[in-house]
Structures are given as C-alpha cells and as structure tokens.
N, C-alpha and C positions, 0 to 999 in steps of 0.2 A: 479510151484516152482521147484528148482532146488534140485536134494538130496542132501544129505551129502557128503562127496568126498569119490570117489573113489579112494584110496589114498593107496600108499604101503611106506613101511620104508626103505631109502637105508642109508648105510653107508659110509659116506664121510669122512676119516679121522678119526679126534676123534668126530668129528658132526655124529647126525642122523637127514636126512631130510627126509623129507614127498614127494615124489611123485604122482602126478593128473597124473590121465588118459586124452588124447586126448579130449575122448568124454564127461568130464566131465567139461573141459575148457572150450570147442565147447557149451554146454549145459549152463552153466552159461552167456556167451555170446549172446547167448536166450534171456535168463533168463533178463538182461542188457538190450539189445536190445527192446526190449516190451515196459520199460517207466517207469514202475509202479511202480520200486522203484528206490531210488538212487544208485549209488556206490557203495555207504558205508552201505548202508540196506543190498543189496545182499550181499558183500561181509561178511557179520553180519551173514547174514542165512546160508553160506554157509560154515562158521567157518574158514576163510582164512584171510589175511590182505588185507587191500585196497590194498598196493601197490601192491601184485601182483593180484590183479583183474585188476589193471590199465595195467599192462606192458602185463598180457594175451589180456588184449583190444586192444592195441597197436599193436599186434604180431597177431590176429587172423580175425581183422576185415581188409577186402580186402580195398584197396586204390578203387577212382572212374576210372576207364577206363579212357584215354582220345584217343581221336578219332586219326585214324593213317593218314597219307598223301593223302592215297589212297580214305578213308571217306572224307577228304576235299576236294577233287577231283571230287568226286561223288557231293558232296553238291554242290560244285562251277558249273558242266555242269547243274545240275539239275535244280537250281536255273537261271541259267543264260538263258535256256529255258522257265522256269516259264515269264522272263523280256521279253522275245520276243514275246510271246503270250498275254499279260498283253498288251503289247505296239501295240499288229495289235489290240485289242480290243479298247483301245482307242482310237483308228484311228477310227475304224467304230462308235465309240458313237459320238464321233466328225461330222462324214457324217450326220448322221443319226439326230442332232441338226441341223445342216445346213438346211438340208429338213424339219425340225417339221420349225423353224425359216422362212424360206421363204413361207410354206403354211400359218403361222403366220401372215404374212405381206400381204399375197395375200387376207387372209380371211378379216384383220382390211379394206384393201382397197374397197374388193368388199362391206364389211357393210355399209361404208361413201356412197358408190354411191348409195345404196338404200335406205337410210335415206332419202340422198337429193331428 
C-alpha cells in the first residue's frame, strides 16, 4: 500500500496547493498498476482526488513502444528466410512421398503376384 503523500504546501497566489513528490506519484502508480483496487479506492487511501490519480496516470505510465523501420526490416529478411527454408523442406517431404508412394505400389503389386 501506498503512504500518505509526501506532499509540501506552495503558495500560488492567494491559493495554497499541495505538492507530491515524484516518487510518491511513481509509487501510487504501483500501487494502481497491481489490480487490487480500483481508482477510486487508491486514490481514497491515498487522500488525493480521482482526478488527479487519473491525469498522474495519463502523465506517468509509458506509451507501448512501436517497432521502428529498421525492426520491420529485420522481421521481413528474417521471416523471408524462415519461407525459403520452410519451402526446400517441402520439396523434400514431397520426394520423399513420391518414394514411400511408389514402394507402396511396388509392394501392393508384388503381394497380388504371390497370392495368385
């Protein structure tokens, strides 16, 4: 669970606001991140309002990476290797059918001549 905030008083004006430490932002984010409780629990425990647990949420958690031209580049030769070799391999299951296939036909033959 997350502490109480680490929180200083500045003066804005004729407002006093509350200032959070970094790593108490970072730590509630934790705290969020885990499951166990909602939004609005954490932000309950942690004596702040939703909304700004929401917009620390927004502001702290990393976007997903997306892969840059040079990773599709890699994926594309690597893959495109993968297809070449995938493809001489079914070529030989193919042979290698052919051969089971014709000892197949040589074997049902020589069986009939020894029957008869």
């Amino acid at each position: 669970m997350a502490r109480r905030p680490n929180k200083k008083f500045v003066k804005s004006g004729n407002k006093v606001r509350r200032k959070f430490s970094t790593a108490f932002k970072r730590n509630a984010m934790e705290v969020l991140a885990k499951g166990e409780k909602s939004l609005v629990a954490v932000a309950r425990d942690l004596g702040i309002r939703r909304n700004l647990l929401q917009s620390w949420k927004a502001k702290y958690s990393a976007p997903l990476p997306t892969p840059g031209k040079a990773v599709r580049e890699v994926n594309y030769a690597s893959l495109k290797n993968k297809i070449g070799s995938l493809e001489a391999e079914n070529d030989m299951l193919r042979d290698k059918i052919s051969t089971l296939q014709d000892d197949a036909d040589l074997f049902k033959t020589l069986l009939k001549k020894a029957v008869l």
